[in-house]
MMTF fields as JSON, N, C-alpha, C and O atoms, coordinates in Angstrom:
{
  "mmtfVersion": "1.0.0",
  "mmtfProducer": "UNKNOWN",
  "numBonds": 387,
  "numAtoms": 388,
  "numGroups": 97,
  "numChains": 1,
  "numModels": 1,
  "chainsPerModel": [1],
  "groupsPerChain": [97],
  "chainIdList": ["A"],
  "bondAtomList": [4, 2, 8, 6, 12, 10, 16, 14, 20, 18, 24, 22, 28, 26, 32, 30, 36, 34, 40, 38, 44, 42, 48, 46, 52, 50, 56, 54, 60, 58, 64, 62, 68, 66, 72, 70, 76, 74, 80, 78, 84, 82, 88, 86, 92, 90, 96, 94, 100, 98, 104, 102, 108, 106, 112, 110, 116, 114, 120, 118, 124, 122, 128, 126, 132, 130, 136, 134, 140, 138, 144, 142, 148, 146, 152, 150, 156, 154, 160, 158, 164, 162, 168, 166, 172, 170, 176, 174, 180, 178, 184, 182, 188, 186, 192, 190, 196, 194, 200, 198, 204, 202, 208, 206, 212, 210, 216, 214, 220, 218, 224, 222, 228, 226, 232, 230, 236, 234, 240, 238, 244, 242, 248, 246, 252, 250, 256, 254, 260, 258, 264, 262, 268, 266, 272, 270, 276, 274, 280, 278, 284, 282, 288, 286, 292, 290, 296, 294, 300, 298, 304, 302, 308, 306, 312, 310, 316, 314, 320, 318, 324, 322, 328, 326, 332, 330, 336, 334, 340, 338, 344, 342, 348, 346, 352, 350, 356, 354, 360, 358, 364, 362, 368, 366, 372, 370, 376, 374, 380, 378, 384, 382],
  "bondOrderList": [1, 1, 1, 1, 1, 1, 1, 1, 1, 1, 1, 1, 1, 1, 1, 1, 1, 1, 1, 1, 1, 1, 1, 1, 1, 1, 1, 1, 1, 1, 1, 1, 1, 1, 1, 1, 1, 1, 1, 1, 1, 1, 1, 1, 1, 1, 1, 1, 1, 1, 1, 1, 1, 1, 1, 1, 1, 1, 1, 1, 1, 1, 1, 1, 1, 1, 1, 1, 1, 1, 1, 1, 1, 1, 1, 1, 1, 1, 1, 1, 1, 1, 1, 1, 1, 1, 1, 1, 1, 1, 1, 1, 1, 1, 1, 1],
  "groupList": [{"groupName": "UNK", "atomNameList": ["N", "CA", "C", "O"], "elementList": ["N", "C", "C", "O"], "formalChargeList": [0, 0, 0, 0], "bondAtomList": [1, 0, 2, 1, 3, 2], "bondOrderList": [1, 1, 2], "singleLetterCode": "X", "chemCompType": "L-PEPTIDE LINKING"}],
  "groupTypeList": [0, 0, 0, 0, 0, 0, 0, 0, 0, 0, 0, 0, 0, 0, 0, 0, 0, 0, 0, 0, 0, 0, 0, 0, 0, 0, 0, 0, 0, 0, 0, 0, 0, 0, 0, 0, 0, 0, 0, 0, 0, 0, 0, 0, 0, 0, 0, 0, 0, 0, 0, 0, 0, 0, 0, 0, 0, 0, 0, 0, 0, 0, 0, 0, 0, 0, 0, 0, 0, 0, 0, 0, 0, 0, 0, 0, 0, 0, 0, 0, 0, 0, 0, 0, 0, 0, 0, 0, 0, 0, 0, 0, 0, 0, 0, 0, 0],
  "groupIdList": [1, 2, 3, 4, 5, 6, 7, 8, 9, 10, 11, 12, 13, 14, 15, 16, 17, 18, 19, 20, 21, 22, 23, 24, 25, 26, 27, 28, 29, 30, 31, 32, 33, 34, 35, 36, 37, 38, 39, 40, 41, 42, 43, 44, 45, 46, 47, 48, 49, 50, 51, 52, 53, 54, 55, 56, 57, 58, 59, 60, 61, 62, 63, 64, 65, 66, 67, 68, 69, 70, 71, 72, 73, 74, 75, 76, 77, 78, 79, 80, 81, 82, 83, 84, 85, 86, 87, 88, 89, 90, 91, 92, 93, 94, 95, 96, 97],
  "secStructList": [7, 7, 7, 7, 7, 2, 2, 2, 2, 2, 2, 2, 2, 2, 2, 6, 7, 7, 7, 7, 5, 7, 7, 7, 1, 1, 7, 7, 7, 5, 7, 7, 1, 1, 7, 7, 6, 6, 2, 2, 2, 2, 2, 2, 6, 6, 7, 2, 2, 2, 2, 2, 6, 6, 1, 1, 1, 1, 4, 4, 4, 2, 2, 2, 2, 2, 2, 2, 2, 7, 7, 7, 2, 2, 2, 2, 2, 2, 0, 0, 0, 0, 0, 2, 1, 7, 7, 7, 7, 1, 7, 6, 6, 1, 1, 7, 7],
  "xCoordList": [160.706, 161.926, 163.016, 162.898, 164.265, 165.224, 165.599, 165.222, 166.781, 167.294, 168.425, 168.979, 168.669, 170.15, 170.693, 170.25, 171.719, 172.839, 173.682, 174.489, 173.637, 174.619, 175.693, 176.775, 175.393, 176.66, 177.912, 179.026, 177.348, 178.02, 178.84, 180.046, 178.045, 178.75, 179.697, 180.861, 179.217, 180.47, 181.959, 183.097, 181.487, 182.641, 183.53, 184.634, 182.932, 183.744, 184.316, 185.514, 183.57, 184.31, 185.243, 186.192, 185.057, 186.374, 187.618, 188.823, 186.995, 188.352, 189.075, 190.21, 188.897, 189.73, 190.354, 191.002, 189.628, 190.35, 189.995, 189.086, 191.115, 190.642, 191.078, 190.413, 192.078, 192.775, 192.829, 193.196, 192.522, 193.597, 194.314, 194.166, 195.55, 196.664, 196.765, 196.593, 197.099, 197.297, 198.513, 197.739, 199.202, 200.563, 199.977, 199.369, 200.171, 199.956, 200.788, 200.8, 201.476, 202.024, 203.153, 203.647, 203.861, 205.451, 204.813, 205.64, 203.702, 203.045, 202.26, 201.488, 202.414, 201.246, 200.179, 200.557, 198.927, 197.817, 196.805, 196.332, 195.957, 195.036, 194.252, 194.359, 193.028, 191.527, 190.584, 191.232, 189.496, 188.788, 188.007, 187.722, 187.81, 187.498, 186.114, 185.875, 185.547, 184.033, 183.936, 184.359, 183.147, 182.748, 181.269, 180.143, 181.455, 179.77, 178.967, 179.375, 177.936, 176.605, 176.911, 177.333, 176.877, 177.12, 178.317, 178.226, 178.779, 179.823, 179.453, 179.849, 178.466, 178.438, 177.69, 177.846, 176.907, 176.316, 177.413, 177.433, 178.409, 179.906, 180.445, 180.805, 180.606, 181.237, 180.594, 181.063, 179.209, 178.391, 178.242, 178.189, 178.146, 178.285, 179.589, 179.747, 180.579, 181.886, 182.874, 183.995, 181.747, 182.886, 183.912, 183.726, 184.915, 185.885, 186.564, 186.567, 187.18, 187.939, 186.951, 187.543, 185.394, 184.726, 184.586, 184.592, 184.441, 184.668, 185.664, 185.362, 186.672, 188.286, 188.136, 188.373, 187.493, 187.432, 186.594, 186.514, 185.523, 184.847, 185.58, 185.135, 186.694, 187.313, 188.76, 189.52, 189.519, 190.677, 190.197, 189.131, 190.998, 190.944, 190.813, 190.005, 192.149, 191.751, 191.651, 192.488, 190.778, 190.084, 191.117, 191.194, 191.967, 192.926, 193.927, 194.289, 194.29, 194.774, 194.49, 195.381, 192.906, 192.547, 193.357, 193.774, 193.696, 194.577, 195.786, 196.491, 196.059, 197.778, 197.721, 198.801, 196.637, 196.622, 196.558, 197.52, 195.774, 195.88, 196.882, 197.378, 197.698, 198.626, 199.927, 200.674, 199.835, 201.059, 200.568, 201.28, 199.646, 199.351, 199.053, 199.402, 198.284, 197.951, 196.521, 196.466, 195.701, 194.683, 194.052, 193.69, 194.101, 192.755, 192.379, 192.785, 190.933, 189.81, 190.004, 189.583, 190.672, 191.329, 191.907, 191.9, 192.466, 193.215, 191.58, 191.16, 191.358, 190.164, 189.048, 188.588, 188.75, 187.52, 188.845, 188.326, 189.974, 191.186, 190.853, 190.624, 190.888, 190.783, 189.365, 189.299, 188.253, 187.221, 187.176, 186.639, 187.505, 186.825, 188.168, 187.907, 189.743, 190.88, 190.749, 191.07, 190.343, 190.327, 189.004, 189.003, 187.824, 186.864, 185.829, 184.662, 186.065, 185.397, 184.188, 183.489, 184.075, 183.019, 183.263, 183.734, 183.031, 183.581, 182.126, 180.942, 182.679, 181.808, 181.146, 180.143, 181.574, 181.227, 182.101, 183.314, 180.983, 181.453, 181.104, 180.005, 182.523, 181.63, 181.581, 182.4, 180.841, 180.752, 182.256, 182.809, 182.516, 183.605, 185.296, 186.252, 185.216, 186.288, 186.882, 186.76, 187.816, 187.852, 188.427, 189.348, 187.474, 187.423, 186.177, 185.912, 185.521, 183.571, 182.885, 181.737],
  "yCoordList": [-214.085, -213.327, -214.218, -214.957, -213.998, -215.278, -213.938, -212.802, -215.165, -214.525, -213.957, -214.396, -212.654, -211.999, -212.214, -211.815, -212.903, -213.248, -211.942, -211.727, -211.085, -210.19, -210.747, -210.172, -212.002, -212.792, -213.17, -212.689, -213.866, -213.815, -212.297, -212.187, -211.323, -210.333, -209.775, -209.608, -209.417, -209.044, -209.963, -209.568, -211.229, -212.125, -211.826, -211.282, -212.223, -211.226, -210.141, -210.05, -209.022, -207.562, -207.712, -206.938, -208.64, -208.536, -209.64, -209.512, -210.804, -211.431, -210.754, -210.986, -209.523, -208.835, -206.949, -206.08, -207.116, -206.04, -206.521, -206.202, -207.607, -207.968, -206.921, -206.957, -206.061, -205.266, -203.695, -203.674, -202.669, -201.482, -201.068, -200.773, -200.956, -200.708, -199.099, -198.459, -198.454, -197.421, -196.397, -195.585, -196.098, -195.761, -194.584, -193.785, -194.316, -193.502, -193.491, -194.425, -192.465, -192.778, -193.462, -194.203, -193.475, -194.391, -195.841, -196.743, -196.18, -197.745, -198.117, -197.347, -198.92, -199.846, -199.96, -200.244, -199.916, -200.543, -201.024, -200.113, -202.388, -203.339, -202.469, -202.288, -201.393, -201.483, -202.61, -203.655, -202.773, -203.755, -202.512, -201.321, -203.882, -203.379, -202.475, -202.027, -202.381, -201.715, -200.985, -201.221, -199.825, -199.509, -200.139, -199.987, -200.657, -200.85, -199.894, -198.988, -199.775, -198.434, -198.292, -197.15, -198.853, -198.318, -197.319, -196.519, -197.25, -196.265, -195.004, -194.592, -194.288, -193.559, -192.666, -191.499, -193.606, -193.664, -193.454, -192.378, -194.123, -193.828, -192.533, -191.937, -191.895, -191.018, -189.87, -189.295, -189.786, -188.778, -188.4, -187.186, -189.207, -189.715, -189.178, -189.029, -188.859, -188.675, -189.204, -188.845, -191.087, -192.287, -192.653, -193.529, -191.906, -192.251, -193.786, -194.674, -193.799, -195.052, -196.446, -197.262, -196.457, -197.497, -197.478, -198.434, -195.896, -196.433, -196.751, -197.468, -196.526, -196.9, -198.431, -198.951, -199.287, -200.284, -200.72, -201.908, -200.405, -200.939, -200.842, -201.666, -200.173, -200.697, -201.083, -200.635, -201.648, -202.524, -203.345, -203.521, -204.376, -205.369, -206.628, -207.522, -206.005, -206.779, -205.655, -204.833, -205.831, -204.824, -204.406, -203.431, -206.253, -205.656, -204.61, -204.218, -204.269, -202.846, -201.588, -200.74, -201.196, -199.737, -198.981, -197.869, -199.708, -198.921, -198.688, -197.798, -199.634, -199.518, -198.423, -197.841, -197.922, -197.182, -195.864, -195.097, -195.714, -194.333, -194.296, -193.221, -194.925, -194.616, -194.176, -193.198, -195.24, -194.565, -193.734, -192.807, -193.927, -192.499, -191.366, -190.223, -191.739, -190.545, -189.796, -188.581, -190.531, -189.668, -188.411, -188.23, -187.664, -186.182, -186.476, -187.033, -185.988, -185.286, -185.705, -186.522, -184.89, -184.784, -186.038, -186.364, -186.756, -187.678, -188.752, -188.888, -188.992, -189.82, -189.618, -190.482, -187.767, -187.862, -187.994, -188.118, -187.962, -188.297, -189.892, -190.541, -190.014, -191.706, -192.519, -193.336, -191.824, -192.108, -191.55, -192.349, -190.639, -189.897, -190.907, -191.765, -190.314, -190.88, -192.581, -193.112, -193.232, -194.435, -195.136, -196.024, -194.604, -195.563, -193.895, -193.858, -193.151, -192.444, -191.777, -190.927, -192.542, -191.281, -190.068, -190.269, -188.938, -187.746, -187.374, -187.62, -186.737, -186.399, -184.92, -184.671, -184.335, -182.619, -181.974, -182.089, -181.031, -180.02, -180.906, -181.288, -181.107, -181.658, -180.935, -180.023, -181.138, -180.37, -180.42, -179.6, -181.484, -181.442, -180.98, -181.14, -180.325, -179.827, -179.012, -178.274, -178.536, -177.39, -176.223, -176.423, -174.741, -173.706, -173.724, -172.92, -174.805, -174.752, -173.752, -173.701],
  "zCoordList": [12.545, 12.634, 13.22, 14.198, 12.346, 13.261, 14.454, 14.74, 14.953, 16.584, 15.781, 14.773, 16.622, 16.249, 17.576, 18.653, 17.329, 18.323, 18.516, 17.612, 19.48, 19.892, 20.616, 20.735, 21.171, 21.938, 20.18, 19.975, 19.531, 18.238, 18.229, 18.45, 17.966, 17.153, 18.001, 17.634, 19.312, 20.341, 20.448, 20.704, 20.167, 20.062, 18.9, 18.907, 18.045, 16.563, 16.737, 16.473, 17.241, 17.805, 18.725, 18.847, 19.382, 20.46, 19.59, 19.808, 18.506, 18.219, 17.895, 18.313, 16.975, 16.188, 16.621, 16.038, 18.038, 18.908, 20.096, 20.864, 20.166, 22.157, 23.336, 24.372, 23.245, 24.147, 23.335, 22.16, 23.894, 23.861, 24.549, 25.735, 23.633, 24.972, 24.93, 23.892, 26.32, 26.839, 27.364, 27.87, 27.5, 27.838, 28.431, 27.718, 30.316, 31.362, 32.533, 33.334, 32.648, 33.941, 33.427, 34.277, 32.096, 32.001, 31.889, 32.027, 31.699, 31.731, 30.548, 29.976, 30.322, 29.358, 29.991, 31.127, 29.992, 30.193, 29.577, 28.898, 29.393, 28.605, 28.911, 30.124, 28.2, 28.37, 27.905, 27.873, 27.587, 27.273, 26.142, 26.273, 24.622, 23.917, 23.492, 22.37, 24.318, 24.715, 25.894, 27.026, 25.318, 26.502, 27.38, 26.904, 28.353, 29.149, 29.288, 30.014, 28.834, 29.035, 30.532, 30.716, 31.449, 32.885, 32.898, 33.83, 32.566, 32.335, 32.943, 34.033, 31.951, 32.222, 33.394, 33.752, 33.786, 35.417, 36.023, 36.62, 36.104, 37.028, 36.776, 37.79, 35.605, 35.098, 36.111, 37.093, 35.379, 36.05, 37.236, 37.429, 38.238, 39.444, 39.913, 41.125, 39.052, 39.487, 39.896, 40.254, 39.702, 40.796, 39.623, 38.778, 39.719, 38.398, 38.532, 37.68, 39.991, 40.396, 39.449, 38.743, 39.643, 39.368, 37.774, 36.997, 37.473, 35.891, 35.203, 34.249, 35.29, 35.368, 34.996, 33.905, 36.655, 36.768, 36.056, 36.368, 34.856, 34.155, 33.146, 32.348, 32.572, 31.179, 31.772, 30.913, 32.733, 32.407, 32.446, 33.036, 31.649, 30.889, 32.728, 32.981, 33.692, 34.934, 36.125, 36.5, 36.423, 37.326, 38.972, 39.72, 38.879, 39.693, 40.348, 41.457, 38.211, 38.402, 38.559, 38.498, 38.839, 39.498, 40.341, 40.014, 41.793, 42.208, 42.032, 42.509, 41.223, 40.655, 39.597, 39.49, 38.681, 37.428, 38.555, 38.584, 39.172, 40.098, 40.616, 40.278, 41.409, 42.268, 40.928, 40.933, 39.921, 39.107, 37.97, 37.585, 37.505, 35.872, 36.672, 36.377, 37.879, 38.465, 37.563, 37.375, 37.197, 35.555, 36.375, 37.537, 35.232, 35.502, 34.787, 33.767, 35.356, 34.695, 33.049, 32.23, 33.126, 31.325, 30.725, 29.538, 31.875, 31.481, 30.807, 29.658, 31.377, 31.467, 30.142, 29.395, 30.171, 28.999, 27.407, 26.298, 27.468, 26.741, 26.459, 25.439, 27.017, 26.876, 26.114, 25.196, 27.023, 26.321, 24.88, 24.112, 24.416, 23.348, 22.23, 21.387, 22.706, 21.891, 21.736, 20.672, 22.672, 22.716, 22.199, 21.346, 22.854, 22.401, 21.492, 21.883, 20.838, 20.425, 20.871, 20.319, 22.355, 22.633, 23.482, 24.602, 23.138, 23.467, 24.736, 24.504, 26.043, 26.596, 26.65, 27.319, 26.161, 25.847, 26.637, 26.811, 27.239, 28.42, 29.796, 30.197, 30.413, 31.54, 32.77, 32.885, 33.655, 34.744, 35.659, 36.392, 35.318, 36.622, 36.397, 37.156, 34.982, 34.792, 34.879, 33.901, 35.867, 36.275, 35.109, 34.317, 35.266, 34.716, 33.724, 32.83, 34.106, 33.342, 33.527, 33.085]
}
């Protein structure tokens, strides 16, 4: 069996969508073109700040994206589902569940 290079194919996937850009809060913001499976450990968990910080593009800006978009709840499963297509259902932490 040869080797399948996933380092290859992710590279390809990212030449041809290196950034998504975001507009929150009156701002542009870079996500990164994938989501990381850890993700959703964060999500669940409720630690939003850290999953945040797993898709900008520079992790620097976490607290700058909170202090100015300000995201809910909403803002966030918006993003995942509109941005990277995965939709999270019903989630627990939304208020009126």
């Amino acid at each position: 069996m040869s080797l399948v290079d996933l380092d290859k194919a992710r590279a390809a996937r990212h030449e041809t969508n290196p950034t998504k850009p975001v507009r929150l809060g009156g701002r542009d913001w870079d996500f990164k073109p994938e989501v990381p499976l850890s993700i959703m450990d964060k999500v669940t968990a409720g630690e939003f700040t850290d999953a945040v910080g797993l898709l900008l593009v520079d992790v620097n800006d976490v607290d700058e994206f909170f202090d100015i978009a300000a995201p809910s709840v909403d803002d966030l499963e918006a993003l995942l589902d509109q941005v990277y297509g995965l939709g999270l259902g019903e989630s627990s932490a939304s208020p009126g569940n």
